[in-house]
N, C-alpha and C positions, 0 to 999 in steps of 0.2 A: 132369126130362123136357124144360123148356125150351131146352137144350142139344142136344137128342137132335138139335131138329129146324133145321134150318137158316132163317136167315130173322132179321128186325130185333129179335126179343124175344131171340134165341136172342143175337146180336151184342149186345144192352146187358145181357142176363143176366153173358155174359161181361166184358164192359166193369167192370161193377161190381166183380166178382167180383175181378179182377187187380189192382182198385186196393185193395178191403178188405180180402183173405185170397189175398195172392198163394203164402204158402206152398201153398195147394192145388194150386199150379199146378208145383211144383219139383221135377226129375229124380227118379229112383226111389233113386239113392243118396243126395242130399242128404235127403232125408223121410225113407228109412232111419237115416241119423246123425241126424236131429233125433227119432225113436222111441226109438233107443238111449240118450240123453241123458234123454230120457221115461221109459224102462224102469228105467234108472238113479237115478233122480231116485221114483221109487216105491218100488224097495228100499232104497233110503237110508232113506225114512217109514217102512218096515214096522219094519227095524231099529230106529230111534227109537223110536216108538211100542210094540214090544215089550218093550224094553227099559226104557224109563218103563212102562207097566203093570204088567212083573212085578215090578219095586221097589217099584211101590204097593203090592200087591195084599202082597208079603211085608212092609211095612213095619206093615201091616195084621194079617197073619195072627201077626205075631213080635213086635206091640206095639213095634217101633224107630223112633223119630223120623229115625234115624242114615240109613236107607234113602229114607225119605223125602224128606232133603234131600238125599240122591246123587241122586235121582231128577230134582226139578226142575230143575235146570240142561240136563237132556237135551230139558226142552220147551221150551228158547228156541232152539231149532235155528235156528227161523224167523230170528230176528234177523241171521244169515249172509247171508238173500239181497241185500241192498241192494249187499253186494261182489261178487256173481256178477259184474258187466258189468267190474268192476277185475281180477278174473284170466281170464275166458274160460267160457265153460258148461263147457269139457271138464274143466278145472283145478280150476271149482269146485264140480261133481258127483263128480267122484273125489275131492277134500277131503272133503266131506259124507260120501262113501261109504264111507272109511276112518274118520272120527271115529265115527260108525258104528256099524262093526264095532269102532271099540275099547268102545262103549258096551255091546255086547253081549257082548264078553270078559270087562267087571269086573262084568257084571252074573253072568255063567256063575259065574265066582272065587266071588262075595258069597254068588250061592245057594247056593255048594259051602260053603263056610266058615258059611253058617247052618244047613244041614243037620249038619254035625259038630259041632254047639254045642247 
């Protein structure tokens, strides 16, 4: 509301504002791209995260240690981000995005091949 109104609170509101959290302040297509990398950047986790779950949960349910150590390696994902600023967000959200999905293809394979067994 400080904003709304014109006047010296309104001017050092903003004043702060552009030096602490200038993105709030960037074009609608820049904030757009930095969403899509955001959107991105959350189905990468969901993929992960699904994918390490349901190896637990079968490594669980089928008594195999075998599933369980395919599984941890999927939770160091995190370890990736310290190279984000060495290839670029866009370079290295689409990396993440793709290892992924391969995470969730061998995980598809694994359950298909446990169910036939």
């Amino acid at each position: 509301m400080a904003l709304a109104v014109d006047g010296p609170t309104a001017e050092e509101v903003y004043s702060s504002l552009i030096v602490a959290q200038p993105d709030l302040f960037y074009p609608a297509m820049q904030a757009l791209t930095l969403v899509g990398y955001a959107l991105l950047e959350r189905v990468s986790s969901l993929l992960f995260h699904f994918s390490w779950g349901y190896l637990c949960i079968l490594a669980a349910c089928a008594a195999r240690k075998r599933y369980l150590m395919l599984a941890l390696p999927m939770g160091l994902v995190d370890f990736f981000v310290p190279f984000a600023g060495t290839l670029g967000t866009l370079a290295f959200e689409v990396l993440i995005f793709l290892i992924g999905l391969g995470c969730l293809g061998s995980v598809l394979v694994i359950a298909k091949r446990a169910r036939q067994v």
